[in-house]
C-alpha positions in Angstrom: -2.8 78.2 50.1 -0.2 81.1 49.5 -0.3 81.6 52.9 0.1 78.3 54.2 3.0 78.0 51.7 5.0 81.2 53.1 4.5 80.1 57.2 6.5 76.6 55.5 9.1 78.7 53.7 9.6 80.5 56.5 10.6 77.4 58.3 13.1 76.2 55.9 14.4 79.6 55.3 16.1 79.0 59.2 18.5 76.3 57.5 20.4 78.7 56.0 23.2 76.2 55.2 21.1 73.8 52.9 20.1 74.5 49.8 16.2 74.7 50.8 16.9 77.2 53.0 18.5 79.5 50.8 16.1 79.0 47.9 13.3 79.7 50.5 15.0 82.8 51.5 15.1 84.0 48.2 11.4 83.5 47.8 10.4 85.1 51.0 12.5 88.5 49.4 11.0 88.1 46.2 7.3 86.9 47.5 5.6 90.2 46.1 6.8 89.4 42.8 6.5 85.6 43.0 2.8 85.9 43.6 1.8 89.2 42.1 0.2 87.4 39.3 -2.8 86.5 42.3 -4.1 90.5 41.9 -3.5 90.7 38.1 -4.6 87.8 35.8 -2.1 89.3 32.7 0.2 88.0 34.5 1.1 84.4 33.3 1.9 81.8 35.7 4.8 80.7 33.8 7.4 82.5 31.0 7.1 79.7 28.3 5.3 81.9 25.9 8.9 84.2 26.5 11.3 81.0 26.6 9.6 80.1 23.2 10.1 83.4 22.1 13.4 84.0 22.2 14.4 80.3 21.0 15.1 81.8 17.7 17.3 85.3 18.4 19.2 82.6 20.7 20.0 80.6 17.7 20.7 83.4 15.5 23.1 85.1 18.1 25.4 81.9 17.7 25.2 82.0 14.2 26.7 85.7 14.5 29.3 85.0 16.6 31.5 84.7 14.0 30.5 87.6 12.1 33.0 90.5 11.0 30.3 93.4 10.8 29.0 94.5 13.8 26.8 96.4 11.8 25.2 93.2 10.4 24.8 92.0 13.9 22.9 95.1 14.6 20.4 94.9 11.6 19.8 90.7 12.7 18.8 92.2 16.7 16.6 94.6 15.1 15.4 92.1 13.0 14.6 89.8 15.4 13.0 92.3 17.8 10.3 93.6 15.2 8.9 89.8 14.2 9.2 88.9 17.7 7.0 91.8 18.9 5.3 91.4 15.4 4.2 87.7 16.8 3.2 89.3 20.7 0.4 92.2 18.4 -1.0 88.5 16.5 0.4 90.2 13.5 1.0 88.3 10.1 4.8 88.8 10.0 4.8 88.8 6.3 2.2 91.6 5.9 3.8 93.5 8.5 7.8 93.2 6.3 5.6 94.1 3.2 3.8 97.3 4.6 7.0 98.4 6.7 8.8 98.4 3.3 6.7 100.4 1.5 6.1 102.6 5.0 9.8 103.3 4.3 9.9 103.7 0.7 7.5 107.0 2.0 9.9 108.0 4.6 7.8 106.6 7.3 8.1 104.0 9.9 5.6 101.6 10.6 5.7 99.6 14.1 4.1 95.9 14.5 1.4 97.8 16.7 0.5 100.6 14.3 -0.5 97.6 12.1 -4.3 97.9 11.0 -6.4 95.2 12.6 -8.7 93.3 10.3 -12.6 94.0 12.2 
């Protein structure tokens, strides 16, 4: 099916004046990484999961926008990135906060992924 799909956008790419034809372009140059998710089933089909995931650091970047400490700003991206990549390890985000805490209160840092896994 791939391959009957590529001899078509082949054909469109020739109207290089119409918008087919340059999105058809575009896909023959990309094709390797359009369709690399064929050898390698990690690879999802679509980047909901990561649309979805960054729904809320969208959010809270506009509610920053505003904000006089870039400092602030800094702690919110970090933030953000440790309960997003909390959520990607399936790790309870509130056990994660609690154990980081008192990872630092030893002078340690703990990272979603060094999280113990219950058996």
């Amino acid at each position: 099916m791939l391959a009957e799909l590529k001899i078509w956008l082949w054909e469109q790419a020739t109207l290089k004046t119409l918008s087919i034809g340059k999105a058809a372009a575009y896909m023959i140059a990309n094709w390797d990484r359009l369709t690399r998710f064929v050898d390698d089933p990690r690879i999802p089909l679509d980047n909901n999961s990561t649309e979805r995931g960054i729904r809320g650091p969208v959010v809270g970047r506009k509610n920053h926008y505003g904000s006089k400490s870039r400092s602030g700003t800094e702690v919110a991206s970090i933030f953000y990135s440790l309960l997003e990549t909390a959520k990607l390890h399936d790790v309870d985000i509130r056990e994660y906060l609690r154990a980081a805490i008192l990872a630092a209160d030893r002078d340690e840092v703990l990272l979603p992924w060094d999280m113990p896994r219950p058996p």
